[in-house]
NUNUGU-19989 format. One record per atom (N, C-alpha, C): z, x, y. Coordinates in steps of 0.2 Angstrom, whole numbers, plus 5000, padded with zeros to 4 digits. Atoms other than C-alpha are relative to their C-alpha. Last residue first. Example, Ala and Ser with C-alpha at 12.3 -4.5 7.8 and 13.67 -1.06 7.14 Angstrom:
BEGIN
499949964994
503650684995
500349965005
500050044994
503950624978
500050045006
***
This chain:
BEGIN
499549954999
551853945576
499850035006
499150024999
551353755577
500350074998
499750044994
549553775579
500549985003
500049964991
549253945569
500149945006
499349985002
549953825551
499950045009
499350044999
548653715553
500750055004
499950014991
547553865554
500249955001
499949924996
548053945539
500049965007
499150014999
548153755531
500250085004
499950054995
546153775535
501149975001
500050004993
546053925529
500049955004
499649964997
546753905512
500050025007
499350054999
545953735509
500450065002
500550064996
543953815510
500849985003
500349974993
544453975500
500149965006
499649964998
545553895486
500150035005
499450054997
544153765486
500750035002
500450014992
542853895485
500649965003
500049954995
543653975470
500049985008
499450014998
543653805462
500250075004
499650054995
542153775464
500450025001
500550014990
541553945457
500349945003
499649924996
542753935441
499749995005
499149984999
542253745437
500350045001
499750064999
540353715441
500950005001
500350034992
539853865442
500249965002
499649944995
540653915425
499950005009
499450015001
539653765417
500550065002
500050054999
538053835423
500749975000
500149984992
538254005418
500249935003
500649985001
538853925399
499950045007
500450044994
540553935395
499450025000
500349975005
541554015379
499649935003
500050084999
543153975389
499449994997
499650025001
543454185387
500049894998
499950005008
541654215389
500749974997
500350025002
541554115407
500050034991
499950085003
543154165412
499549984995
499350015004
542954355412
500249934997
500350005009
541154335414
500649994997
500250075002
541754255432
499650024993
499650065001
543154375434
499449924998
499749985006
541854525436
500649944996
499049995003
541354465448
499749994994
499749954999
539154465453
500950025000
500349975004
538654315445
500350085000
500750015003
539754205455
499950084995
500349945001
541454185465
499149994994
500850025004
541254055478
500150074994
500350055000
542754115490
499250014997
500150055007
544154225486
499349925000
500249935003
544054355501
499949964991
500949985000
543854215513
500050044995
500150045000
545854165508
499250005000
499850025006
546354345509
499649954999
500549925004
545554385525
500249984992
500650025000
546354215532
499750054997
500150065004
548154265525
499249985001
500049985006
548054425534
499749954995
500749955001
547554355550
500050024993
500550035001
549154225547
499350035001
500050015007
550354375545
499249934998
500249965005
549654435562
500049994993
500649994999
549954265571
499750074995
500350065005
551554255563
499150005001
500149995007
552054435570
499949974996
499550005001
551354415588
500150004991
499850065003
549554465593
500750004996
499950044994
549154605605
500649934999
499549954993
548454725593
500149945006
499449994997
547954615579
500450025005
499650074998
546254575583
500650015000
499750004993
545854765582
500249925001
499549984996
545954755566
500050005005
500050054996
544354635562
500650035001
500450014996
543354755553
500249955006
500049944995
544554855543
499649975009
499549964999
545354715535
499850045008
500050044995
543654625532
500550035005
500250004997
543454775520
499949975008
500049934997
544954805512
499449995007
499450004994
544854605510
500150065003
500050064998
543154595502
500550015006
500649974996
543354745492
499949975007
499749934997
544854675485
499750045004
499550044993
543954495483
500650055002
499249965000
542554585473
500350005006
499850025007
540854515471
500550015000
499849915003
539954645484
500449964993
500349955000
538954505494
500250064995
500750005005
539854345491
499450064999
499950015005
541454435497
499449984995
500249955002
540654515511
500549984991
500849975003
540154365517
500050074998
500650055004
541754285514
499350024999
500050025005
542654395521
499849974996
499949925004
542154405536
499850014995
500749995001
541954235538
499850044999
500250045007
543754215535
499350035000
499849975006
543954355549
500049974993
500449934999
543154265563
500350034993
500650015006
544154105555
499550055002
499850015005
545854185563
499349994995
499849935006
545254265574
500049984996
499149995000
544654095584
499850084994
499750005006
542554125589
500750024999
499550044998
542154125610
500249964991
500150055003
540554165606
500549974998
500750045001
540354285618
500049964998
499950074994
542254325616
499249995001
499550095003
541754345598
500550005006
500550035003
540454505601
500549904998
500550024994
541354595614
499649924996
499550024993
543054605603
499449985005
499650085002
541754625587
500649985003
500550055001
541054775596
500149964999
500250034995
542554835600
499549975003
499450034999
543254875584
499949975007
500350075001
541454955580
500449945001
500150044993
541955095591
499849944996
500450014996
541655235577
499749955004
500249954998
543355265573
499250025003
499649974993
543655105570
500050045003
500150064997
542455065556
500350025008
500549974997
542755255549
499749945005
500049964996
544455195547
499550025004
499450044992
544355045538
499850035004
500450044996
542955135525
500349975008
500349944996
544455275523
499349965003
499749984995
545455115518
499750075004
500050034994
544255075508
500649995004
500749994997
544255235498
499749935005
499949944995
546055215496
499350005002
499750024996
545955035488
499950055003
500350054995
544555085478
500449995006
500549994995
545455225473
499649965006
499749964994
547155135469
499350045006
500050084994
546155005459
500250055006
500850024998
545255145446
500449965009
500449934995
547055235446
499449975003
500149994993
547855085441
499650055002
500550044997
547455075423
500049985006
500749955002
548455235418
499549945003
500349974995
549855175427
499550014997
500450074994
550555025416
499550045005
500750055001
550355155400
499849945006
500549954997
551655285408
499549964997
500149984992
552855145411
499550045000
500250074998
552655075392
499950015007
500750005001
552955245385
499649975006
500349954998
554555285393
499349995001
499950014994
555255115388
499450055005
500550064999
554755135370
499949995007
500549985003
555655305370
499349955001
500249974994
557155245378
499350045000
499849965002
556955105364
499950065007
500549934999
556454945366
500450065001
500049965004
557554785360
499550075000
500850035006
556654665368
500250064997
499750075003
558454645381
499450004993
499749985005
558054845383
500349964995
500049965004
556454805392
500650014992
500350035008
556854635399
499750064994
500050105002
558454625408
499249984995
499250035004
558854825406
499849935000
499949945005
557054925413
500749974995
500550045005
556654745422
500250034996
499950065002
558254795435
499449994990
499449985002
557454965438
500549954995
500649975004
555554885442
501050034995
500350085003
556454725453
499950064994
499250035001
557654885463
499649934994
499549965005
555954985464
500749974997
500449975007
554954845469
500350044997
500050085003
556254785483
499750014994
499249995005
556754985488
499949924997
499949945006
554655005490
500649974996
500450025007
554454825499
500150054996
500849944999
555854855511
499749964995
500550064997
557254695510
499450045001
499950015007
558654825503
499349944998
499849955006
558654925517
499549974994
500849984999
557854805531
500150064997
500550025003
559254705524
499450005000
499850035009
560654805524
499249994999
500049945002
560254845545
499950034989
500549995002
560154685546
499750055000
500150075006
561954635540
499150035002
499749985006
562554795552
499749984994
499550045002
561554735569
500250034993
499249954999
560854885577
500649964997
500249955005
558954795573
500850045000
499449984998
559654615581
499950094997
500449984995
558554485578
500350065003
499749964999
559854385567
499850065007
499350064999
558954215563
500550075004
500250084996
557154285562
500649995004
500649974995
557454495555
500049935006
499549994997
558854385543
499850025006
499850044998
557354275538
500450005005
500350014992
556154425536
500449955003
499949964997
557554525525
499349985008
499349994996
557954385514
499950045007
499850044996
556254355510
500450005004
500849994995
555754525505
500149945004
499449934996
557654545493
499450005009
499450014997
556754365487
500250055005
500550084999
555054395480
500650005006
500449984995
555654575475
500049955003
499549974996
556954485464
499650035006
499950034993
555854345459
500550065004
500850014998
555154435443
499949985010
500349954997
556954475439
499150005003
499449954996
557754335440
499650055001
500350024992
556354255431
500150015004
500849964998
556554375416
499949945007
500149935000
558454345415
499250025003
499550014991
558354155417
500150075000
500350044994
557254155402
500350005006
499550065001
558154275389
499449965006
499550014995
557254425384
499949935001
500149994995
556354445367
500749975005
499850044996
556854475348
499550005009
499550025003
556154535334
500349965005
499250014996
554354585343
500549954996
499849985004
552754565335
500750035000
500150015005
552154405341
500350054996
499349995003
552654455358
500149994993
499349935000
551154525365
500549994996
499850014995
550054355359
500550054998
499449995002
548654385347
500449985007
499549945002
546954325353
500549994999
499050014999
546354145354
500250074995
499749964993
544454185358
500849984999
500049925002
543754135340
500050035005
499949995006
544053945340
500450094999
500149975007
543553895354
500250064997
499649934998
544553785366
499550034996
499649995006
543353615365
500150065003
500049965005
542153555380
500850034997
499650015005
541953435394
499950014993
500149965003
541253515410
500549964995
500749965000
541053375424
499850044994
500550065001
542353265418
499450034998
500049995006
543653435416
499549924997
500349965004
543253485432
499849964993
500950004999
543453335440
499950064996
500550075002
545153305434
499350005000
500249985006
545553505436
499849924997
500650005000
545353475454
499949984994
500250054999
547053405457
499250014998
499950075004
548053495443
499549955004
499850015009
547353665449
500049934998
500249995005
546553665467
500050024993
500650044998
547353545477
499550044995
500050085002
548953595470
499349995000
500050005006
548653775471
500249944997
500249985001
548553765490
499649994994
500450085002
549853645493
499350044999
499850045004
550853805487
499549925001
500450005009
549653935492
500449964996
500650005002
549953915512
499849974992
500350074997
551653895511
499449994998
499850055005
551854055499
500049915001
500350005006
550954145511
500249964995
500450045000
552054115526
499449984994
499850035001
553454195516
499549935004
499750035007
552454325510
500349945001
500650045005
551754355527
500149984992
500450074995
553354345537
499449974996
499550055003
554154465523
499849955004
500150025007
552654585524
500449934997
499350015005
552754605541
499849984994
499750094999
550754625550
500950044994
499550004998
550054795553
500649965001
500150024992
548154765553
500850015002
500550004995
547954885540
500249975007
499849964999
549554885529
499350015007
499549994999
549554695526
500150085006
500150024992
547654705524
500849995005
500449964997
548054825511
500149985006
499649954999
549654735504
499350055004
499250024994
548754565504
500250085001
500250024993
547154655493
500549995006
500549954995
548354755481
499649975007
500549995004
549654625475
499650045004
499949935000
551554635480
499150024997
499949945000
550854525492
500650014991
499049964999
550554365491
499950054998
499450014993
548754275497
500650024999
500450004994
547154315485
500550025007
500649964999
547954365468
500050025010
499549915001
549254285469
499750025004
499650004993
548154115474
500350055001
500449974995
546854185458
500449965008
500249935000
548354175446
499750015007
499349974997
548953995451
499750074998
499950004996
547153935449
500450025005
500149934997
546754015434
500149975007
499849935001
548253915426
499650055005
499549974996
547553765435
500450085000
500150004994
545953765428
500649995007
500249944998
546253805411
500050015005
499649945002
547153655406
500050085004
499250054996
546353495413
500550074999
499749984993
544753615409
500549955004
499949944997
545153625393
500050025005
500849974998
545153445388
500350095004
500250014995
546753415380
499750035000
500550034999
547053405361
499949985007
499750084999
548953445360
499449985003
499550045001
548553575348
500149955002
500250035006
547053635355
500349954996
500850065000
546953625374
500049994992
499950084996
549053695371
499349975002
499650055003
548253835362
500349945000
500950045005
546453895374
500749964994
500650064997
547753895388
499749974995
499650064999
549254005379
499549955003
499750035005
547954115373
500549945001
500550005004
547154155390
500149964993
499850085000
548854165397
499249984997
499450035002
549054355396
500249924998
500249965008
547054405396
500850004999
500550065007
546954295411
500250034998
499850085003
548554385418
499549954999
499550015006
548054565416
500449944999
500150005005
546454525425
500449994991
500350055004
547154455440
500050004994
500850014996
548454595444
499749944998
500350005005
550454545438
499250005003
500149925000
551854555449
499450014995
499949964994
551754385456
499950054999
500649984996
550454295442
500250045007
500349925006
551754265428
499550045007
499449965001
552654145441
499850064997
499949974994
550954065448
500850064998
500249944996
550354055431
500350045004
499949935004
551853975421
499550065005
499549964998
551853845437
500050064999
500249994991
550053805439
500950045001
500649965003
550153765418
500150055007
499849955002
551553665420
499750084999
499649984997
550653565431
500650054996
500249974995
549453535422
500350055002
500449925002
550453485407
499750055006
499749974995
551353345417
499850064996
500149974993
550253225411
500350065006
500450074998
550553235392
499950045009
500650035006
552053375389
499649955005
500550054999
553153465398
499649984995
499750044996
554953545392
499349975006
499450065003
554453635379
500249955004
500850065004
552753715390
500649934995
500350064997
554053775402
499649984996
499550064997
555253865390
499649965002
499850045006
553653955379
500649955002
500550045004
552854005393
500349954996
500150034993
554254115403
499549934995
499650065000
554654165385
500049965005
500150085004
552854205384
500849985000
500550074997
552954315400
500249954996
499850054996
554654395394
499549965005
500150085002
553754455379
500549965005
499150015001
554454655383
499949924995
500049965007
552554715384
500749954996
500350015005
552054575397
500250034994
499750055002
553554605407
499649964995
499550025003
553554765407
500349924998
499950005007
551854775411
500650014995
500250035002
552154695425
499749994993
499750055001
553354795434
499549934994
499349985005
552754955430
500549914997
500450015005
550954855439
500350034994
500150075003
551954815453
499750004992
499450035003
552854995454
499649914998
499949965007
551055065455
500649984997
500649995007
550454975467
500050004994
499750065000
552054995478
499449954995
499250015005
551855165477
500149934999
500149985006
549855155484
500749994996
499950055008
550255055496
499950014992
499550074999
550655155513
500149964992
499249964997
550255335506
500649925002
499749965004
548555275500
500950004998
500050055003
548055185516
500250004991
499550064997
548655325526
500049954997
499349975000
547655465515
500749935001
500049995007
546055345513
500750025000
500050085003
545855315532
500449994991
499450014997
546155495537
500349954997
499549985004
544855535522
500650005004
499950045007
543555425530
500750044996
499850064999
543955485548
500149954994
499449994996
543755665545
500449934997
499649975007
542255655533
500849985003
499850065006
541755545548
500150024994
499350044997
542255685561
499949944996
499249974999
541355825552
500449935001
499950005006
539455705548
501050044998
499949955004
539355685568
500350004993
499249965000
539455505572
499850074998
500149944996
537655435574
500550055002
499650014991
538155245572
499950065004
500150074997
537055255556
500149995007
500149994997
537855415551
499449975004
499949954994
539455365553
499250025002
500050034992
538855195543
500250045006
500650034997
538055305528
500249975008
500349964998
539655405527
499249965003
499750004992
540755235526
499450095002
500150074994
539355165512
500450035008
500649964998
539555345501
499949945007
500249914998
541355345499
499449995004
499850014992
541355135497
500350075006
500350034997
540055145483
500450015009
500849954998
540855305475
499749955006
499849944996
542455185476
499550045000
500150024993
541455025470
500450045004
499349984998
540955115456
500249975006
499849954998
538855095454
500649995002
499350015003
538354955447
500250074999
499849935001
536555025454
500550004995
500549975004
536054845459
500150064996
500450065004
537754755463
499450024996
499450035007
538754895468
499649964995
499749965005
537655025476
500649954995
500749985004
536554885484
500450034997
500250075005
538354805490
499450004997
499450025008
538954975497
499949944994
500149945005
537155015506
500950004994
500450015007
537254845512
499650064995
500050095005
538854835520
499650014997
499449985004
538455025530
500149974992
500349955005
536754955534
500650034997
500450055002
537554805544
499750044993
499450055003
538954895550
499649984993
499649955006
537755045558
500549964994
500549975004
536454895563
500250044996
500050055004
538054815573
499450014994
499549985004
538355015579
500049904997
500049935006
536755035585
500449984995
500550025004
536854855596
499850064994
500050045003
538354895603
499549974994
500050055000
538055055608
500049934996
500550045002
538155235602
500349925003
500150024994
539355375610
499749934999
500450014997
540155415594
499649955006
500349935004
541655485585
499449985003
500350025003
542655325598
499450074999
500649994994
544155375609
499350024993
500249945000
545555295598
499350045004
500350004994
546555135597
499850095001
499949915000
547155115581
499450045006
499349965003
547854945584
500050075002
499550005008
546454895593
500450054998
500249935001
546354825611
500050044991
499949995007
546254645616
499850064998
499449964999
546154605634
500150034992
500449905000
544154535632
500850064999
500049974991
545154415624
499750025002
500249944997
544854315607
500150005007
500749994998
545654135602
500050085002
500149964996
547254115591
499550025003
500549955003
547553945586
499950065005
***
């Protein structure tokens, strides 16, 4: 496990926008945080407005001159933009091609024929976690949502023996593998490999989303024991569709990024050799753009033209996945300009002084993070842009599994307990046609357990790397 230094410098090591002392600058952190999480939670104010106005408040908090945090918020913003914004935007091309096309429901519809009885769960923890790579949270409940609430009615299982693993494999995505927004921030942030941390992320969130889908969903489904209802099973995408794409076609391509990103950390491992020819190839074709764009090209033939779509329908479909990005990309960039203004005014060294003091690992320094800015603001992208920024300077020093593992913990705290304030917990709770209480019980837990067992197989895992 990685313990703090005093030797630790940060990443973006800079001669800090003001003079102010440790103790200013954890009152500028502190008022920062909670002038974004009053503008989110009371105000329900944007959480980009909120994350604009909160990095100005902590410049002038810390006593920055208002020039050099405009500066440093819009430094912040650009570069964080610039790094994941494209790759953003191919996930969510990719994604909704594969929702429009109806190669989610064949993904569905082959593994649900081929489980039944006890090993439903578990199919359940598959379809998510496979529909859930390129695909945000929201647009997979509201794709599996109807497949959840039909197999609880038909084959007359409890719902949350059902429900609770599907939302299990989404919110691991979500939380811990990249090509999704938060991962790919704190990814670009502390400057970790993508294909180390993907491939340690998939560790992580495989005993992960065991412990919290099929194993928990016992207790869940004791604790809360109610019916699908009736009048939340919407239409399904493919229902109006003549034909769809093939099964081993749509996972092929789902898994193609997943893989070209694998291949490219393994060769980087076994090969080590940047002049070498074969990893030259791989640190081509093995990037996250050319891996996304090659997954997004691909999809345009194996499930667009396979669903019979027309160059017309094709066109659409791309310029309709982007429209609903915008909101994520701002946020995302506007806390990457929070990031920035973090570090640029010396706070990177306050929490280098403040955690050898008390001699706190990084690793769970940064869940904690996370966590309290996850119960605060409600939003596990906010959360992780956040924690991101605040715990960079850990990186700089640390080798590349130890960074991917920093990543993973920011992740991990960024999904814990969620409540009143997520958007995800009305999402379930209407959709499963729950009450507060019973939502508490089975979403909230199970968030926490996702949270609770991710960090601790994190730092498992920093023992023996």
């Amino acid at each position: 496990m990685t313990s703090l230094s005093v030797e630790v410098l940060a990443a973006d090591a800079v001669e800090p926008i003001t003079s102010a002392g440790n103790a200013q600058l954890g009152i500028a952190v502190l008022a920062g945080i909670a002038v974004i999480v009053l503008l989110i939670t009371k105000f329900k104010l944007h959480a980009f407005l909120a994350l604009t106005i909160g990095s100005l408040a902590l410049g002038a908090f810390a006593g920055a001159p208002l020039a050099a945090t405009i500066d440093a918020f819009t430094s912040g913003l650009g570069k964080t933009v610039a790094g994941v914004g494209v790759l953003i935007a191919l996930g969510a091309i990719l994604g909704k091609l594969l929702a429009d096309s109806g190669g989610a429901d064949q993904i569905v519809d082959t593994i649900l024929a081929k489980a039944s009885g006890r090993s439903m769960p578990w199919a359940m923890v598959l379809i998510a976690s496979v529909i859930g790579l390129p695909l945000f949270f929201e647009v997979g409940i509201v794709l599996l949502i109807p497949v959840v609430l039909l197999v609880a009615k038909r084959g007359n299982y409890s719902l949350m023996r059902i429900g609770i693993p599907a939302l299990a494999g989404l919110s691991v995505m979500h939380g811990l593998i990249p090509p999704h927004p938060g991962p790919l921030v704190a990814i670009d942030a502390l400057g970790a490999n993508l294909g180390v941390t993907l491939a340690l992320g998939v560790l992580v969130a495989i005993p992960t989303v065991i412990i919290a889908g099929p194993v928990f969903s016992r207790y869940a489904a004791r604790w809360v024991d109610i019916p699908a209802p009736d009048n939340m099973i919407p239409a399904r995408p493919s229902e109006e569709l003549e034909k769809r794409p093939g099964f081993g076609a749509t996972v092929a391509t789902v898994l193609l990024p997943v893989v070209l990103m694998l291949v490219k950390a393994l060769v980087d491992i076994v090969v080590g050799n940047p002049d070498n020819p074969v990893q030259k190839v791989t640190d081509v074709i093995g990037s996250p753009l050319i891996a996304l764009l090659a997954a997004v090209l691909v999809g345009l033939f194996t499930l667009g033209r396979a669903a019979g779509f027309t160059k017309e329908r094709l066109s659409s479909t791309v310029e309709k996945s982007l429209a609903p990005i915008a909101g994520v990309l701002m946020i995302v960039g506007a806390g990457g300009g929070f990031k920035q203004t973090l570090i640029d005014v010396g706070v990177g060294q306050m929490i280098l002084d403040f955690s050898k003091n008390w001699s706190i690992p990084a690793l769970l320094l940064a869940w904690l993070i996370a966590v309290a800015i996850r119960l605060a603001t409600g939003s596990a992208t906010v959360a992780t842009i956040s924690a991101a920024g605040l715990v960079a300077p850990l990186a700089e020093g640390m080798g590349t599994s130890e960074t991917a593992l920093l990543v993973l913990a920011i992740g991990a705290g960024s999904l814990f307990f969620s409540h009143v304030n997520d958007a995800g917990f009305w999402l379930v709770k209407e959709y499963f046609g729950m009450t507060v209480g019973q939502t508490v019980k089975t979403w909230s837990v199970m968030e926490t357990i996702i949270s609770v067992v991710g960090i601790v197989f994190v730092l498992l895992l920093s023992l023996v790397l």
